[in-house]
Backbone bond lengths (Angstrom), bond angles and torsions (degrees), N, CA, C in turn:
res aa  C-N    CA-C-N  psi(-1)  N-CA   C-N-CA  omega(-1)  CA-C   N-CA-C  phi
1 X - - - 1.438 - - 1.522 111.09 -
2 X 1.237 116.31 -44.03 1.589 130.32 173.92 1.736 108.48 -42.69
3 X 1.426 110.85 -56.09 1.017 119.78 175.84 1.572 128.95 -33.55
4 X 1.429 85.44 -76.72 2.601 120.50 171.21 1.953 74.96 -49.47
5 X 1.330 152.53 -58.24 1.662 126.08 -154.18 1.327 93.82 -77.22
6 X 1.369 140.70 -36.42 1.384 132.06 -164.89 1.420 99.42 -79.20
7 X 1.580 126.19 -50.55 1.820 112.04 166.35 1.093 103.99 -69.34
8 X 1.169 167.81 -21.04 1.257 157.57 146.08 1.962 114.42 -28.57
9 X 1.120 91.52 -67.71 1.307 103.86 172.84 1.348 132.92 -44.63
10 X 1.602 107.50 -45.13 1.389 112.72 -177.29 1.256 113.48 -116.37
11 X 1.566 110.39 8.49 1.785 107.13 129.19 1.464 132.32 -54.29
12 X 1.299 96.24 -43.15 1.571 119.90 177.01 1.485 99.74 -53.37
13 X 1.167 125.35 -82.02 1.617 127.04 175.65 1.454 119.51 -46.18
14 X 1.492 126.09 -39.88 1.521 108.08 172.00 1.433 110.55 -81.40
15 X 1.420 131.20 2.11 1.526 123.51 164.74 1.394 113.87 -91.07
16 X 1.632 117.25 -40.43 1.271 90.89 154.33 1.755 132.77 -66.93
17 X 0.621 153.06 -33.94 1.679 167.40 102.67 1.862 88.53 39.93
18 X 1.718 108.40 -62.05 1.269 113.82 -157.16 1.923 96.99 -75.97
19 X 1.325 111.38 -39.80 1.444 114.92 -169.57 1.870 96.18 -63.46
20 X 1.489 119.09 -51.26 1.248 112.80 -176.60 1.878 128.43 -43.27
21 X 1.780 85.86 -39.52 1.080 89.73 -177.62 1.398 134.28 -90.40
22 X 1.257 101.78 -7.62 1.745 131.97 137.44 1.374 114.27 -11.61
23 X 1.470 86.01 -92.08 1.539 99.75 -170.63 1.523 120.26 -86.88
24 X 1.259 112.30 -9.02 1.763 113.47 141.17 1.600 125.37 -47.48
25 X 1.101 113.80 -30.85 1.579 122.68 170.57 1.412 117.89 -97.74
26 X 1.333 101.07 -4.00 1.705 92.90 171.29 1.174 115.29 -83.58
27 X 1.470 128.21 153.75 1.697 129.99 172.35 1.525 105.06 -62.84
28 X 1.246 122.76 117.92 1.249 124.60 138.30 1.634 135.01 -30.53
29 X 1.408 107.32 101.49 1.749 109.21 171.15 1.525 106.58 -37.00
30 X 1.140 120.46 133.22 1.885 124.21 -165.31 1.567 77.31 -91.78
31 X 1.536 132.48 147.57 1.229 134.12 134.88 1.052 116.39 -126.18
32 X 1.661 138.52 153.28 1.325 144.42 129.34 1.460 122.29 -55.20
33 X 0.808 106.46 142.40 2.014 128.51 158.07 1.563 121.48 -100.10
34 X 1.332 98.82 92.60 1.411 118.75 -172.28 1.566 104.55 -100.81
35 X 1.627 129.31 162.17 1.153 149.39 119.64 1.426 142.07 -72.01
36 X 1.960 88.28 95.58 1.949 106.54 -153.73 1.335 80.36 -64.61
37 X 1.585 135.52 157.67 1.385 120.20 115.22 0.842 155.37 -80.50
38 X 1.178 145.82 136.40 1.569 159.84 -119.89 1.587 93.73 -123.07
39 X 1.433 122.32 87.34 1.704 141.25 -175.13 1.154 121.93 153.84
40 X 1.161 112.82 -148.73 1.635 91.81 172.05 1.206 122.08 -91.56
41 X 1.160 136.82 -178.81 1.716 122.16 -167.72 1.510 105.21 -71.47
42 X 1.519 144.23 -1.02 1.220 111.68 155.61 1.485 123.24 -124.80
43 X 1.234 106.80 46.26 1.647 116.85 178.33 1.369 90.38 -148.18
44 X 1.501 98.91 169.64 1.633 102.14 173.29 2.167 88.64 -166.55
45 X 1.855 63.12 85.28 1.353 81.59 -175.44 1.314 107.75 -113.04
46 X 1.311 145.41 49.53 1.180 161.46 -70.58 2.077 104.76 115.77
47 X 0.951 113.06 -34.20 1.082 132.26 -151.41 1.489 142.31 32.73
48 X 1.212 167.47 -1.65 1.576 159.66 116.12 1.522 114.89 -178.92
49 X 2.007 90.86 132.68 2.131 81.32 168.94 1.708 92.76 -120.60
50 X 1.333 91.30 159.68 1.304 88.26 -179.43 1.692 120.65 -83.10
51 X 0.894 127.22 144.84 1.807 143.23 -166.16 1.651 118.89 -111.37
52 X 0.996 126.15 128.84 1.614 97.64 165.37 1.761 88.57 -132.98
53 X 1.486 107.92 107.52 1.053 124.37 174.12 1.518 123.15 -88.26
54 X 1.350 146.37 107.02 1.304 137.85 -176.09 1.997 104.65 -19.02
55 X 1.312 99.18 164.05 1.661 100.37 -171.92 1.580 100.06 -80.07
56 X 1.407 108.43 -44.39 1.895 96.24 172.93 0.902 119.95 -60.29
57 X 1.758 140.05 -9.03 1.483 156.63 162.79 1.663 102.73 -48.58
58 X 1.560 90.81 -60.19 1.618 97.89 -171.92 1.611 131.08 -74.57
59 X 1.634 91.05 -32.23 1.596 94.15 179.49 2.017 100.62 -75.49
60 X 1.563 113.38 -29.16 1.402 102.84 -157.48 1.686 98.85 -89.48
61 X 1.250 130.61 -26.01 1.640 154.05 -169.77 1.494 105.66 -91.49
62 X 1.238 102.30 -87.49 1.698 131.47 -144.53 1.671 91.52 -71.86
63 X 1.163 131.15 -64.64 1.508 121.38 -145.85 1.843 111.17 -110.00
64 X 0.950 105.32 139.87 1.595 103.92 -178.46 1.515 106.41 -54.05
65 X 1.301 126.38 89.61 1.543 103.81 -175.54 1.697 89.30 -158.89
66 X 1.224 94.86 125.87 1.791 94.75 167.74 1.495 107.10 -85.94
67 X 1.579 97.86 124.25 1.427 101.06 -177.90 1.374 102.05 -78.99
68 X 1.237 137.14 -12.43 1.792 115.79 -165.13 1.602 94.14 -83.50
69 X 1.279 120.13 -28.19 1.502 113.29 -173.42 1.287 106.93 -91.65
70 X 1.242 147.33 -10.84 1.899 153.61 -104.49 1.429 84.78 -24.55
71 X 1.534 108.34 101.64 1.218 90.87 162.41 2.183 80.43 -158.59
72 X 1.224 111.52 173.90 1.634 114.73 -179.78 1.685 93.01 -47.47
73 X 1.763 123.04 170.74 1.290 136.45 -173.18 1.219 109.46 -173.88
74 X 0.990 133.92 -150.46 1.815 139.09 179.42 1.573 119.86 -157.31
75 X 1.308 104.41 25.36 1.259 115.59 -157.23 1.539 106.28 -93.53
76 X 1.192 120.38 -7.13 1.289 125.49 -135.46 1.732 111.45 -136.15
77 X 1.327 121.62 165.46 1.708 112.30 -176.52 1.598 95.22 -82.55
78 X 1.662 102.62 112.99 1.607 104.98 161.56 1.212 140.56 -46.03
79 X 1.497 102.83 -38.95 1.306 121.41 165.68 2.119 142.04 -75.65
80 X 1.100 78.73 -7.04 2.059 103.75 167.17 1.650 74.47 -75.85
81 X 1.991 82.18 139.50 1.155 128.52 155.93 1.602 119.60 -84.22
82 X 0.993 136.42 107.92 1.544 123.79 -169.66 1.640 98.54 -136.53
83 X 1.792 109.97 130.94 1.174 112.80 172.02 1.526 114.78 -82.22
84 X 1.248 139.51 169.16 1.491 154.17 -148.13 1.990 76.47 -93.52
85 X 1.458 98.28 153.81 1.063 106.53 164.35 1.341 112.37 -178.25
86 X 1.604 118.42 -178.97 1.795 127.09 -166.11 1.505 99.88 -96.30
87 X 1.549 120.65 143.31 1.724 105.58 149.21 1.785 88.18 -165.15
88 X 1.658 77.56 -176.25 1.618 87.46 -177.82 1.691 108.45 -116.95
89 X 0.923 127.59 170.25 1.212 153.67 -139.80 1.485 94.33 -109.80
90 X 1.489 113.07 148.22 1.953 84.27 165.32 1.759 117.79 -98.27
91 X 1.355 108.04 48.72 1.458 116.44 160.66 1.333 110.01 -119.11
92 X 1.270 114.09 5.28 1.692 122.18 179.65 1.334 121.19 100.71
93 X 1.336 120.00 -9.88 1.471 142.08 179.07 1.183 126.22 -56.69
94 X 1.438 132.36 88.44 1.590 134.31 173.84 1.528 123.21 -41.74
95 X 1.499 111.98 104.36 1.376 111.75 -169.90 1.605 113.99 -117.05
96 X 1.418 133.58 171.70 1.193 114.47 172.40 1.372 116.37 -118.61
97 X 1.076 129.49 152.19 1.645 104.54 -179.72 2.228 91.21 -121.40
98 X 1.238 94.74 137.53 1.683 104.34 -170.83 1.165 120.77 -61.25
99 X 1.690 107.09 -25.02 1.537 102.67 -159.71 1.395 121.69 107.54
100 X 1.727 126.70 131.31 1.152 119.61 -165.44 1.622 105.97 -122.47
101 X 0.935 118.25 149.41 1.781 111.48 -168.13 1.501 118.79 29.14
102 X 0.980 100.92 47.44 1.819 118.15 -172.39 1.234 99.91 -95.88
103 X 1.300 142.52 44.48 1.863 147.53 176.43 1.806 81.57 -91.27
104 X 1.319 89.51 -156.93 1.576 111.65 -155.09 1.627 97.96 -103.08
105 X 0.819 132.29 -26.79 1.586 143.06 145.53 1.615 123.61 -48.23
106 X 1.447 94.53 -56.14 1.905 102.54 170.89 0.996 95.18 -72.38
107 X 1.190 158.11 -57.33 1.594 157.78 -151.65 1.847 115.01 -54.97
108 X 1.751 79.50 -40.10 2.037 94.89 -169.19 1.389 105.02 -85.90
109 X 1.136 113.47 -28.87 1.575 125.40 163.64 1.169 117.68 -52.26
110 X 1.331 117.82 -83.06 1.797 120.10 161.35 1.632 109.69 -38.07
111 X 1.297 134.26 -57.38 1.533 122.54 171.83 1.729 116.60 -50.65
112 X 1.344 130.46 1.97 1.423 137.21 -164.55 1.429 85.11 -121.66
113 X 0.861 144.22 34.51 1.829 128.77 -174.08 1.261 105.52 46.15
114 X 1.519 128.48 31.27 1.495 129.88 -177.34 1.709 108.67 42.56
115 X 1.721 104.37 52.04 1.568 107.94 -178.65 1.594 80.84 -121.48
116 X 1.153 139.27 -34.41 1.861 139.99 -169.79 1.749 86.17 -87.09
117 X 1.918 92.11 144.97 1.663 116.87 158.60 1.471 96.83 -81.83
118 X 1.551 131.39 1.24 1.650 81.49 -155.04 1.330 129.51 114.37
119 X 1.647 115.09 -52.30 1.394 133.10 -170.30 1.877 105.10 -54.28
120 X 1.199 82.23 -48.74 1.848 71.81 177.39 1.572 134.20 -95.95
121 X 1.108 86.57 29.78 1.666 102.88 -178.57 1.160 117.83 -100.30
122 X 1.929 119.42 111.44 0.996 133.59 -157.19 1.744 109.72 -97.76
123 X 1.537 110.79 112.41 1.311 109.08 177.79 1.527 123.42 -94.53
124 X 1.522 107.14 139.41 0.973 117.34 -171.08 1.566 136.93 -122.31
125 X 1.671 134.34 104.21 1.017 134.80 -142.42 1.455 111.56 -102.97
């Protein structure tokens, strides 16, 4: 019986072994870490939690940006903080998206866990 628990066992470990290495080869869902705002989509008067929404989340949801053109749009919560980032298109097309309230204010915000306005962020020329 001792025996069947020790192959038992290290069946157990080379199947997990096989599941790990599974999903080690799978592509990773790409997400961003944005600052949703918490109001209506263009205030965040409520003020921000942080999100990390897949990037087609953000370009098609989160950010004013018409995806069929990638170009600015109105479709989107004005008030999300969104950093600049890479994606593709769904024809395979490498696009960039700029970034949404990404000034020097949105920036210190997102560097605070999007819990800081900003207010104490000392600029320096």
């Amino acid at each position: 019986m001792r025996g069947g628990a020790v192959g038992l066992a290290a069946a157990l470990v080379a199947g997990a072994g096989m599941l790990a290495s599974s999903a080690a080869q799978a592509a990773p869902a790409e997400h961003v870490t944005i600052c949703h705002a918490r109001g209506t989509p263009d205030t965040a008067g409520n003020g921000y939690v942080v999100i990390s929404p897949s990037k087609t989340g953000v370009i098609k949801g989160h950010a004013n940006w018409d995806f069929k053109d990638h170009e600015v749009g109105d479709n989107g919560h004005a008030a999300d903080i969104v950093p600049p980032f890479d994606y593709e298109d769904n024809k395979g097309v490498s696009r960039s998206f700029p970034g949404q309230n990404w000034d020097a204010v949105g920036q210190a915000t997102w560097n605070q866990d999007c819990s800081g306005d900003g207010s104490s962020m000392v600029v320096t020329r």
